[in-house]
Biotite code that builds the C-alpha atoms (Angstrom):
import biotite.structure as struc

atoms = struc.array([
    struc.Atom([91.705, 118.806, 99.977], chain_id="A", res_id=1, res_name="UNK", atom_name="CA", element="C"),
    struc.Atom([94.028, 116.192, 98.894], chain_id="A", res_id=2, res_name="UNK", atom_name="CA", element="C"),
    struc.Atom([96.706, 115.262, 101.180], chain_id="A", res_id=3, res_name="UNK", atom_name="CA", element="C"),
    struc.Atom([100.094, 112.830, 101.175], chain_id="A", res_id=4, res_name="UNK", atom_name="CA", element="C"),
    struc.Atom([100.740, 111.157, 104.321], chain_id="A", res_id=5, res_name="UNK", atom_name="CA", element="C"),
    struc.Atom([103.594, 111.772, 105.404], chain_id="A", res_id=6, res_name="UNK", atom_name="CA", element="C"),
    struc.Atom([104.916, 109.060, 108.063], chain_id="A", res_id=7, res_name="UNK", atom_name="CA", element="C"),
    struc.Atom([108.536, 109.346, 106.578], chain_id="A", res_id=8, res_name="UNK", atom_name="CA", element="C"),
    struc.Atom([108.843, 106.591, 104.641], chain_id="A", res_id=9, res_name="UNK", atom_name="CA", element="C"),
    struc.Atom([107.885, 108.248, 101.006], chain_id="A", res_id=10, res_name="UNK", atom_name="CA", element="C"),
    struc.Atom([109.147, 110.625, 98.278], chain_id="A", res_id=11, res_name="UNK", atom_name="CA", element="C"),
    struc.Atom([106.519, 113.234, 99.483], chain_id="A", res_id=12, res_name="UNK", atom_name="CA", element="C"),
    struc.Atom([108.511, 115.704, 97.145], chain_id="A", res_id=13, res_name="UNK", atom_name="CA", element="C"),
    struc.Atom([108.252, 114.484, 94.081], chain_id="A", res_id=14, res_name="UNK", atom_name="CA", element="C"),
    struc.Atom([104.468, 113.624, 94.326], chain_id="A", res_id=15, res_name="UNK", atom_name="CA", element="C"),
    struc.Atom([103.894, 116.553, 95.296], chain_id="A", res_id=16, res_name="UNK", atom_name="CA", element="C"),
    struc.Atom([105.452, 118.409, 92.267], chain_id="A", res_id=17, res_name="UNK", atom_name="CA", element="C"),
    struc.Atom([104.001, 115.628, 90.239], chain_id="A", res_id=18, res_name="UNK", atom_name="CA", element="C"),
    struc.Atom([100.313, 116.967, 90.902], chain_id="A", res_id=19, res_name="UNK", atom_name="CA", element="C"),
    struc.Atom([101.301, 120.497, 90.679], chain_id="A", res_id=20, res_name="UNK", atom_name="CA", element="C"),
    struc.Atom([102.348, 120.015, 87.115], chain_id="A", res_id=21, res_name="UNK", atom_name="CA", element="C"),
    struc.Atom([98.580, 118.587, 86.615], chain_id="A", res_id=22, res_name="UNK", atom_name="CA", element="C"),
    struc.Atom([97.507, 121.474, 87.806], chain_id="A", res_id=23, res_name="UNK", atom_name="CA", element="C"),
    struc.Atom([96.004, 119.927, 91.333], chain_id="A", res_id=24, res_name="UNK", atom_name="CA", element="C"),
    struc.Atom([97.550, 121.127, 94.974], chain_id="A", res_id=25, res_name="UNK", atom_name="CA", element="C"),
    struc.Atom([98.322, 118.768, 97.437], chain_id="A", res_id=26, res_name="UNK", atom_name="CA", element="C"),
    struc.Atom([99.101, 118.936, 101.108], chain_id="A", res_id=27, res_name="UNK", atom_name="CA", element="C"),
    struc.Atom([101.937, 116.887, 102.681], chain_id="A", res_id=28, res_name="UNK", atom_name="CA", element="C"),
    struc.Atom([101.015, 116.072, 106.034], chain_id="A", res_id=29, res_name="UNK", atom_name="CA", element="C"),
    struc.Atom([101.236, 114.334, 109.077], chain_id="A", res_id=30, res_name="UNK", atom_name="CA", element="C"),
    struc.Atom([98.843, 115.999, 111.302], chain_id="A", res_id=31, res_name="UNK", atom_name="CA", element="C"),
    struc.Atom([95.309, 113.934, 111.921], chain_id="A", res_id=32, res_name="UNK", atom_name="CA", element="C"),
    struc.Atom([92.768, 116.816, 111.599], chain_id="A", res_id=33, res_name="UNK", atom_name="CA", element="C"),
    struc.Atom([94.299, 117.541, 107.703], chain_id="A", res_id=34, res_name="UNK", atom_name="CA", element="C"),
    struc.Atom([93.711, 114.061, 107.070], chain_id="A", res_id=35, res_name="UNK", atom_name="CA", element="C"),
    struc.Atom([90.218, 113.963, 108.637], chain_id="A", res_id=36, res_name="UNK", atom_name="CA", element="C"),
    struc.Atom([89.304, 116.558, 105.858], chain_id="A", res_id=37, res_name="UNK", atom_name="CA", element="C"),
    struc.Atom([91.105, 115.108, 102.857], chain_id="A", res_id=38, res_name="UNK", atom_name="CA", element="C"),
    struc.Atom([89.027, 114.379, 100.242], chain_id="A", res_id=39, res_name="UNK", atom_name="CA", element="C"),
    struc.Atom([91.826, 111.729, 98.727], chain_id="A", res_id=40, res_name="UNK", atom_name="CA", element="C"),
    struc.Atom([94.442, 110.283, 100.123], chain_id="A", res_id=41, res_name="UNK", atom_name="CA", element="C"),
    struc.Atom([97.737, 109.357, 98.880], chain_id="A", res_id=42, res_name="UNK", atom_name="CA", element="C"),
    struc.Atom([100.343, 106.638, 101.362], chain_id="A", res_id=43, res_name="UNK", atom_name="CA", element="C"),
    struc.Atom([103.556, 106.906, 99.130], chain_id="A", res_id=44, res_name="UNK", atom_name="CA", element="C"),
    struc.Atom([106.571, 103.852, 100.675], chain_id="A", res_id=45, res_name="UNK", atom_name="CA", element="C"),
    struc.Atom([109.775, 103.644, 99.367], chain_id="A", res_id=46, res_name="UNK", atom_name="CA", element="C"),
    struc.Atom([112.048, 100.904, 101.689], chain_id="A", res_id=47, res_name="UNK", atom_name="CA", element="C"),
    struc.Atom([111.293, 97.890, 103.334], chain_id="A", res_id=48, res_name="UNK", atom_name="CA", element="C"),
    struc.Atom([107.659, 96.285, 105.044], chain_id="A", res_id=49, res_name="UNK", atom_name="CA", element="C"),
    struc.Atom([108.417, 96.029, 108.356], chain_id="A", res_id=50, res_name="UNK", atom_name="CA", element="C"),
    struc.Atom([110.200, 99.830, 108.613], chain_id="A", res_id=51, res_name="UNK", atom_name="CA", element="C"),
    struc.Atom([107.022, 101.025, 106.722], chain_id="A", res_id=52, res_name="UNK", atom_name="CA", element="C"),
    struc.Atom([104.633, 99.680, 108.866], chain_id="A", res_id=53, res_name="UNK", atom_name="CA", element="C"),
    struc.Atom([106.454, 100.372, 111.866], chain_id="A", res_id=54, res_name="UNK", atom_name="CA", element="C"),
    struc.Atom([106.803, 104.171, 110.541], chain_id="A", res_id=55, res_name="UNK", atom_name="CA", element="C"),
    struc.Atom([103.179, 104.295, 110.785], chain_id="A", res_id=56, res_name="UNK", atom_name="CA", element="C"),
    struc.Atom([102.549, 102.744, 114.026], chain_id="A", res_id=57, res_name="UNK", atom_name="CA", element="C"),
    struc.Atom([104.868, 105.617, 115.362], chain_id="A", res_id=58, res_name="UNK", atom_name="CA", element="C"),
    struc.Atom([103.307, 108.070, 113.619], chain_id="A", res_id=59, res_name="UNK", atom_name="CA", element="C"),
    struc.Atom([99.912, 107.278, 115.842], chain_id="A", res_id=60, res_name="UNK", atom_name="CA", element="C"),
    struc.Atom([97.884, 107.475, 112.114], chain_id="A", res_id=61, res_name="UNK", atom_name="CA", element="C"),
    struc.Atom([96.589, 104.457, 111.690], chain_id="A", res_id=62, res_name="UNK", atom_name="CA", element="C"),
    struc.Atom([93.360, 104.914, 113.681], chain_id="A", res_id=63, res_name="UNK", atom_name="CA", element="C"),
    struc.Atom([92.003, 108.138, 111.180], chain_id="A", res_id=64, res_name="UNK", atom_name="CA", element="C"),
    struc.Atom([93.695, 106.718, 108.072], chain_id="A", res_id=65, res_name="UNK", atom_name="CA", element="C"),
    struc.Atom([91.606, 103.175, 108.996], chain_id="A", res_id=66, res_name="UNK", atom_name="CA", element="C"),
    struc.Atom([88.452, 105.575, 109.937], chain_id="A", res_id=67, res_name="UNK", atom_name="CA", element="C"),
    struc.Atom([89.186, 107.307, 106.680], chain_id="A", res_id=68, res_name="UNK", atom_name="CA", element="C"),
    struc.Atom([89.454, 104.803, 104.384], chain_id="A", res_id=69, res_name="UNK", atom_name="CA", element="C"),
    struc.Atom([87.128, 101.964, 105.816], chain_id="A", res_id=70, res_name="UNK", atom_name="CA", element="C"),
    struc.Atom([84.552, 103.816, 107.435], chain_id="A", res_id=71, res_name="UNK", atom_name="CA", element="C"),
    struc.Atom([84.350, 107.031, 105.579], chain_id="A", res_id=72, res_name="UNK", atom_name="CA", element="C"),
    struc.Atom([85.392, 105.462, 102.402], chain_id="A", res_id=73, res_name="UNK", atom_name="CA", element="C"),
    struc.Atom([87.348, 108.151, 101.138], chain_id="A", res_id=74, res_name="UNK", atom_name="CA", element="C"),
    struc.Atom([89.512, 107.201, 98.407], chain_id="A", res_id=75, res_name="UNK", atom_name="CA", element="C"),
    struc.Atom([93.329, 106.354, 98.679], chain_id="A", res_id=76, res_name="UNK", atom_name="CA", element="C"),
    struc.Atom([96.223, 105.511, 96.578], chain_id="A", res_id=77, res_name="UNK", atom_name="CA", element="C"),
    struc.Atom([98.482, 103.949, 97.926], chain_id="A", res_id=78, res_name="UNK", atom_name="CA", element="C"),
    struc.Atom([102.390, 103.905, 96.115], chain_id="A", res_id=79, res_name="UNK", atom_name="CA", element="C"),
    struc.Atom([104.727, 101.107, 95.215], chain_id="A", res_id=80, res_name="UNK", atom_name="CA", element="C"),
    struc.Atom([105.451, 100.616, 99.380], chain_id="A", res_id=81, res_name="UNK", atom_name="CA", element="C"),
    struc.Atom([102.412, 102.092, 99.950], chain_id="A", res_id=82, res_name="UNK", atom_name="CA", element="C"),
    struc.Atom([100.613, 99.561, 97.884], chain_id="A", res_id=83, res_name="UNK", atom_name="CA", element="C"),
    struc.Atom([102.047, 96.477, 99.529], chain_id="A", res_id=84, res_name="UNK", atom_name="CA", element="C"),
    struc.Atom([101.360, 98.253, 102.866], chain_id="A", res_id=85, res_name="UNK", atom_name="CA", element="C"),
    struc.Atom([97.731, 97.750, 102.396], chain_id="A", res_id=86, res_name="UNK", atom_name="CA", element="C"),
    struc.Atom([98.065, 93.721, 102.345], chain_id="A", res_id=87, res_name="UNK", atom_name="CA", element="C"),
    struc.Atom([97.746, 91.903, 105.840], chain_id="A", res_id=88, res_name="UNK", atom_name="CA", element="C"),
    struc.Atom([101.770, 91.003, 105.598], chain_id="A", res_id=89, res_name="UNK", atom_name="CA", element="C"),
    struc.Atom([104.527, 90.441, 103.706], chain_id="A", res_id=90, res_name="UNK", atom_name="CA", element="C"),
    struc.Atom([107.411, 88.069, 103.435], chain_id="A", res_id=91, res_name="UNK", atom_name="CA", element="C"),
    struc.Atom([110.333, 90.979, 103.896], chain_id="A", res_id=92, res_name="UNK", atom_name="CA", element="C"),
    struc.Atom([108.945, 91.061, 107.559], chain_id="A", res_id=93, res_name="UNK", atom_name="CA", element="C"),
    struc.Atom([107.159, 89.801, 110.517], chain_id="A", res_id=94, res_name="UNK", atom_name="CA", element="C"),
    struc.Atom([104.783, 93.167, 111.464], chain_id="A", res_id=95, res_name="UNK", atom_name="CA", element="C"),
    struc.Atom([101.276, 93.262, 110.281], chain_id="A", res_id=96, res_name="UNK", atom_name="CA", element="C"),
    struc.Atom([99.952, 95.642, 107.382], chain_id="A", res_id=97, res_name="UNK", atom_name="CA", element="C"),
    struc.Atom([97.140, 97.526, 107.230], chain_id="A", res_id=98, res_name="UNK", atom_name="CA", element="C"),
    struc.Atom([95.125, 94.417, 105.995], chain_id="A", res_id=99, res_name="UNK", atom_name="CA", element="C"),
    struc.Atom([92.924, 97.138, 103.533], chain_id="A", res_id=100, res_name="UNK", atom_name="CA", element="C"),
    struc.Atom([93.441, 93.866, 100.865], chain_id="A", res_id=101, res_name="UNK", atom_name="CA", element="C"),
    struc.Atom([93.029, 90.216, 101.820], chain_id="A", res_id=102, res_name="UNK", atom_name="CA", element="C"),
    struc.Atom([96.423, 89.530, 100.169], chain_id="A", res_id=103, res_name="UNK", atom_name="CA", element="C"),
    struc.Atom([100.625, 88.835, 101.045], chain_id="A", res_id=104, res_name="UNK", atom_name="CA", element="C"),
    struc.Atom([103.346, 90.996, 99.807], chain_id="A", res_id=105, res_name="UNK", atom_name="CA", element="C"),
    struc.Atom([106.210, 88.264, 98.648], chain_id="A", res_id=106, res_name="UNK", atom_name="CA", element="C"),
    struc.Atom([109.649, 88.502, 96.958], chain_id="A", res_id=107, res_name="UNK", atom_name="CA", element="C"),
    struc.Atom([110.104, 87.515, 93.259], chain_id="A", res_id=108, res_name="UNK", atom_name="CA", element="C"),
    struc.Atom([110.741, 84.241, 92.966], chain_id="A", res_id=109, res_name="UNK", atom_name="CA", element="C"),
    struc.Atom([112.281, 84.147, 89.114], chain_id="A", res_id=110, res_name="UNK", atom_name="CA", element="C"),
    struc.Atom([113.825, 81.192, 87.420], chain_id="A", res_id=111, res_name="UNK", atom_name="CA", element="C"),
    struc.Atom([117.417, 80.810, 86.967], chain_id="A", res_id=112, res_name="UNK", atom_name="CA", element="C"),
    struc.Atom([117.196, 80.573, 83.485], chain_id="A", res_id=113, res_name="UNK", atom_name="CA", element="C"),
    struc.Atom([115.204, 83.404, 82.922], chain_id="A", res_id=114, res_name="UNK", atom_name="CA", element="C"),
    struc.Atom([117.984, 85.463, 83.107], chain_id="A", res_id=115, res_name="UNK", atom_name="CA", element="C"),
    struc.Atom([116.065, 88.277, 84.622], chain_id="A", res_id=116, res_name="UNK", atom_name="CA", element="C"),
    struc.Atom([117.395, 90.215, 87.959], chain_id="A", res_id=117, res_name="UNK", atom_name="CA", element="C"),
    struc.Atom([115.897, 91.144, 91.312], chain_id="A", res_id=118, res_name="UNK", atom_name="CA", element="C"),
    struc.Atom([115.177, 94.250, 92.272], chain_id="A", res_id=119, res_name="UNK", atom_name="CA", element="C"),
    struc.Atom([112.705, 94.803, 88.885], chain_id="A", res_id=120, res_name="UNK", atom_name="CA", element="C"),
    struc.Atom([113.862, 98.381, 87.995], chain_id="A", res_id=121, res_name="UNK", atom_name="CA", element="C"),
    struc.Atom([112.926, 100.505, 84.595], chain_id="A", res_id=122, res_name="UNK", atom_name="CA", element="C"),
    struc.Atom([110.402, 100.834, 82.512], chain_id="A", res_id=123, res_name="UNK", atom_name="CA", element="C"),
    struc.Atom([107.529, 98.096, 81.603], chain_id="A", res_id=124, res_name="UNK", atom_name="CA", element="C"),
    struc.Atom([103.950, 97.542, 80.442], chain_id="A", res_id=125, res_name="UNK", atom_name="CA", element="C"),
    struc.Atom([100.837, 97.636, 82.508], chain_id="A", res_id=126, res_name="UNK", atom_name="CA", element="C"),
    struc.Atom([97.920, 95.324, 81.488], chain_id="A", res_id=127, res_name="UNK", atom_name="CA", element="C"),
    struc.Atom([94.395, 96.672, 82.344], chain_id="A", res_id=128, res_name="UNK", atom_name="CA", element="C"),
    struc.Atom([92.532, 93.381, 83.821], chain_id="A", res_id=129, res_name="UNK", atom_name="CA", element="C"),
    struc.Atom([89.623, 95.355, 84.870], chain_id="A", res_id=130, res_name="UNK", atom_name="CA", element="C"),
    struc.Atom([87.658, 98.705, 83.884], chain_id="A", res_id=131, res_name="UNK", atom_name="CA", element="C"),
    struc.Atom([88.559, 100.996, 86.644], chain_id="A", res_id=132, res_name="UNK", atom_name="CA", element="C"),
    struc.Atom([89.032, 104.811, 86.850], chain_id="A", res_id=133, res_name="UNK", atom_name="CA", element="C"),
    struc.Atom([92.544, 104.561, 87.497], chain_id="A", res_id=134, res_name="UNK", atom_name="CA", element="C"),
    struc.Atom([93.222, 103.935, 83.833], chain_id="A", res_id=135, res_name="UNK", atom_name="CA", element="C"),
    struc.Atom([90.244, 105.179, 82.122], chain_id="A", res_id=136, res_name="UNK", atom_name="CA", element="C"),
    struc.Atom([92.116, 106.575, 78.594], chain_id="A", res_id=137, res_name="UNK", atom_name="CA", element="C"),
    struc.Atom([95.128, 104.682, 78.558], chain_id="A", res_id=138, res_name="UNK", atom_name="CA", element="C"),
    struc.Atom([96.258, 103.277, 75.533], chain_id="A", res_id=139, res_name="UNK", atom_name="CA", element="C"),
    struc.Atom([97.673, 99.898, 75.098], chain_id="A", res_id=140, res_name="UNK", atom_name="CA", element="C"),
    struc.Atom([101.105, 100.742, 75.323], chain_id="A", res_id=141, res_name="UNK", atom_name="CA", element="C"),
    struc.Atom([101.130, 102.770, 79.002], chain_id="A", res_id=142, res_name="UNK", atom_name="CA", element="C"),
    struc.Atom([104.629, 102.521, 80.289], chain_id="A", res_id=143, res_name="UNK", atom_name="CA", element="C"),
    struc.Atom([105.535, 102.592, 83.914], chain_id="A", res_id=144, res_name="UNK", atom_name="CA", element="C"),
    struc.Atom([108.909, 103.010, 86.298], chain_id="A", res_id=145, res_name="UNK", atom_name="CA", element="C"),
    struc.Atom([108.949, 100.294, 88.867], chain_id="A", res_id=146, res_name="UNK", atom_name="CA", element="C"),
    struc.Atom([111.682, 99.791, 91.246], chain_id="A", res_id=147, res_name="UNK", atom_name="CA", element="C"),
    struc.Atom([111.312, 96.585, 93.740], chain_id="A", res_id=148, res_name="UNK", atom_name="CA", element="C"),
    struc.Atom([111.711, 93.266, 94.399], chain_id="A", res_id=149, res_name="UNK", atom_name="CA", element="C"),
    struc.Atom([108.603, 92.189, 96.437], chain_id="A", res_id=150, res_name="UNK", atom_name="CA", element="C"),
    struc.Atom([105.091, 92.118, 94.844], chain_id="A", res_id=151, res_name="UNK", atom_name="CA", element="C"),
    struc.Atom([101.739, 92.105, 96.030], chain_id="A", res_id=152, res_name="UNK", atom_name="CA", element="C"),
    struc.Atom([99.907, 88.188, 95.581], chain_id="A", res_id=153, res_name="UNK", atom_name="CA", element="C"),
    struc.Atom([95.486, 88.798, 96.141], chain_id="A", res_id=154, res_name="UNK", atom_name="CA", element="C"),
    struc.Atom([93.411, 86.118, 97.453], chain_id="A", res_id=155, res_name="UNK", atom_name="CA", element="C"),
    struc.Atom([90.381, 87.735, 95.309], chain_id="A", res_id=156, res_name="UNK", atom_name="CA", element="C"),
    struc.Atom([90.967, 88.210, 91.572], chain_id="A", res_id=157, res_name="UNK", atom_name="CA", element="C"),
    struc.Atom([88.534, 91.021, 91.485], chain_id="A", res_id=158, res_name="UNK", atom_name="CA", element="C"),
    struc.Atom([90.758, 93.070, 93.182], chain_id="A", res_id=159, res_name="UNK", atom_name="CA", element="C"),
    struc.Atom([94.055, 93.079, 90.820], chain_id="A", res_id=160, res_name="UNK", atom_name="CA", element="C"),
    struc.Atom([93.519, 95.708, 88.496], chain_id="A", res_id=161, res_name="UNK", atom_name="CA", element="C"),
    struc.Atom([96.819, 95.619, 86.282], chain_id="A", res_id=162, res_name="UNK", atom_name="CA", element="C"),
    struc.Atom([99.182, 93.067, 86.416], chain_id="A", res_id=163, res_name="UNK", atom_name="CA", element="C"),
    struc.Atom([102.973, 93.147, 84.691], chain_id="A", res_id=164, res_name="UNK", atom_name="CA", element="C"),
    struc.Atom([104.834, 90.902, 83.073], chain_id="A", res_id=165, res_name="UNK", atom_name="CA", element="C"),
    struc.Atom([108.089, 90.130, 84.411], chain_id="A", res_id=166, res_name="UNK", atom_name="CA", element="C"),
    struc.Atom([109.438, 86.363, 84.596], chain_id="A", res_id=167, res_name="UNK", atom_name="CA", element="C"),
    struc.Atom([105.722, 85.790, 85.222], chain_id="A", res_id=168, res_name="UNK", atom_name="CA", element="C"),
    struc.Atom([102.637, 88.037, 85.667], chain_id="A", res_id=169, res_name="UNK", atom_name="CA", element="C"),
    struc.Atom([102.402, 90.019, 89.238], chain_id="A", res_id=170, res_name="UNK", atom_name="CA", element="C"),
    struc.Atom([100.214, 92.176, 90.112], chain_id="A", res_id=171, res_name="UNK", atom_name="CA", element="C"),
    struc.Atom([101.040, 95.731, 89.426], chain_id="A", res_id=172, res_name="UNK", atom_name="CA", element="C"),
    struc.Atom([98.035, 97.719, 90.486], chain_id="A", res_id=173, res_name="UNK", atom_name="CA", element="C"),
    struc.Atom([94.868, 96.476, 92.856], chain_id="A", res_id=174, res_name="UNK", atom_name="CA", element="C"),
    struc.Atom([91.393, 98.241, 92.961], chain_id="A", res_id=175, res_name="UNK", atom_name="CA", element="C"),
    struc.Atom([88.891, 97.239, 95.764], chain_id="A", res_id=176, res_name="UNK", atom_name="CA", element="C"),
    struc.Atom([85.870, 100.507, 95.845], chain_id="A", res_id=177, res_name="UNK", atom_name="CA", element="C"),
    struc.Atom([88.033, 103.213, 97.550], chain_id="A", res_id=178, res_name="UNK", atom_name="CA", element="C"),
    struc.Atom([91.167, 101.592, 98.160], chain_id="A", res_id=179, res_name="UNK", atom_name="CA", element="C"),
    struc.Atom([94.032, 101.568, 94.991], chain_id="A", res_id=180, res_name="UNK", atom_name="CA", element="C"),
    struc.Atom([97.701, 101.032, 94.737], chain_id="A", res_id=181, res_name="UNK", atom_name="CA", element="C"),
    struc.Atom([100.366, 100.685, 92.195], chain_id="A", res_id=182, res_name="UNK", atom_name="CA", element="C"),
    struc.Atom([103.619, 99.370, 92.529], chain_id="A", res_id=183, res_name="UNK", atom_name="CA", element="C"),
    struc.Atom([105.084, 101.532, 89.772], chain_id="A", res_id=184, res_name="UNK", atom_name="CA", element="C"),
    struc.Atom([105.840, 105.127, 90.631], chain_id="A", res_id=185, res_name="UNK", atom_name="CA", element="C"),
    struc.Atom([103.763, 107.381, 88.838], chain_id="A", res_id=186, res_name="UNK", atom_name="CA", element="C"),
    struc.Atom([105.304, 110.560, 90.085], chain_id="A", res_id=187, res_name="UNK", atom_name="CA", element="C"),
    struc.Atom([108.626, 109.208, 88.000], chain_id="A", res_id=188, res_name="UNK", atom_name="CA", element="C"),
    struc.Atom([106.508, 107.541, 84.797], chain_id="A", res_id=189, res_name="UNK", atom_name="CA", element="C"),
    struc.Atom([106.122, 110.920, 82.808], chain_id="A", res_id=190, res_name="UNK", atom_name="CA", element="C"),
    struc.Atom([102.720, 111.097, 80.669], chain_id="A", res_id=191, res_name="UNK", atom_name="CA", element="C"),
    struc.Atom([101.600, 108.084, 81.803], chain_id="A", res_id=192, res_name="UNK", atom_name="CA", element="C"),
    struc.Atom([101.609, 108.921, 85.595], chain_id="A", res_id=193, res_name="UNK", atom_name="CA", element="C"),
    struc.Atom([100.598, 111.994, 84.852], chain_id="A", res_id=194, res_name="UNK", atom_name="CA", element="C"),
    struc.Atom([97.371, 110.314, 83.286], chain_id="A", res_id=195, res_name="UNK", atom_name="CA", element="C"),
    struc.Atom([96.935, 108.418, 85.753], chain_id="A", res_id=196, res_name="UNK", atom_name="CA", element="C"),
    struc.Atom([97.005, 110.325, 88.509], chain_id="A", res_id=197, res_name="UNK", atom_name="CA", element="C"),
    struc.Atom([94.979, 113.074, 86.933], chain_id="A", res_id=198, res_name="UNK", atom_name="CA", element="C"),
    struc.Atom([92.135, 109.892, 86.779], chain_id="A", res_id=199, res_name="UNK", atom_name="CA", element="C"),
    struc.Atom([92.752, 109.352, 90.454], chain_id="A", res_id=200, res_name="UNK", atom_name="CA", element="C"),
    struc.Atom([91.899, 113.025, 91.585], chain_id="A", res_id=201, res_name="UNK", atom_name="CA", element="C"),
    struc.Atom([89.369, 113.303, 88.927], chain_id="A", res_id=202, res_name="UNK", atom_name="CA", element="C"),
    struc.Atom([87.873, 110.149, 90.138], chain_id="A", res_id=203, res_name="UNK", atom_name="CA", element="C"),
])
């Protein structure tokens, strides 16, 4: 069974449809014994750190989604919120994240001259740094939909998976055994995040 958590801080919806055009059924939930039998995971954000995080501490499901994921090991994706949700904190706020990556989520910090804006919103390249399921088939030219203005920063190199180039590299994606995120939204990124979540279900 795959399930999206559903803490209210995500656009369950469109996820949901998302997979169903793959051809894969997902359950959005909030309840802990349908996420003590999902197979995968998905922890979809949309918003800011602290009213993320402090969405899940009301929710009461960080104890089985922290059994799930770190003793269990079953195998999450977290999205664009989601994925800086699984760092230890973030500059946009003062609660702690799940800590799932040793890492910081911080806010763009662009060059004047650059000419570039904050939030990062449309359409941009991904940049495979590693071999990793999540983007096992993708050409060279995947295109993704990213809208944000805080990025995740990893202490470990081996766990940034795709990075993006905007004003500077950032990281886009992170891979660490079980645990993944993206800070695009592949439920809005057409063929591409169809691909890719079709390689996250598939494993």
């Amino acid at each position: 069974m795959l399930v999206i958590v559903d803490c209210g801080i995500g656009n369950l919806g469109s996820i949901q449809n998302m997979l169903k055009r793959i051809g894969v059924k997902a359950v959005v939930s909030s309840h802990p014994a349908q996420i003590q039998d999902a197979d995968k995971l998905f922890l979809p954000g949309v918003g800011a750190f602290d009213a993320g995080m402090a969405a899940l501490n009301q929710s009461g499901l960080i104890p089985i989604l922290n059994k799930k994921v770190l003793k269990d090991k079953t195998p999450v994706l977290g999205i664009c919120l989601g994925l800086q949700l699984l760092t230890k904190k973030s500059e946009e706020g003062q609660l702690p994240g799940l800590g799932w990556i040793d890492g910081e989520t911080v806010r763009f910090r662009l060059d004047a001259s650059s000419g570039l804006k904050v939030p990062h919103m449309g359409w941009n390249r991904v940049s495979v740094r590693q071999e990793d399921p999540l983007f096992r088939n993708m050409p060279d030219d995947s295109r993704f939909y990213f809208v944000h203005s805080y990025h995740v920063v990893c202490k470990e190199a081996c766990d940034v998976a795709a990075t993006t180039q905007y004003g500077y590299d950032f990281t886009s994606a992170v891979a660490k055994g079980n645990i993944y995120g993206v800070q695009f939204h592949p439920e809005k990124s057409h063929k591409f995040g169809m691909e890719l979540l079709k390689n996250f279900v598939k494993g």
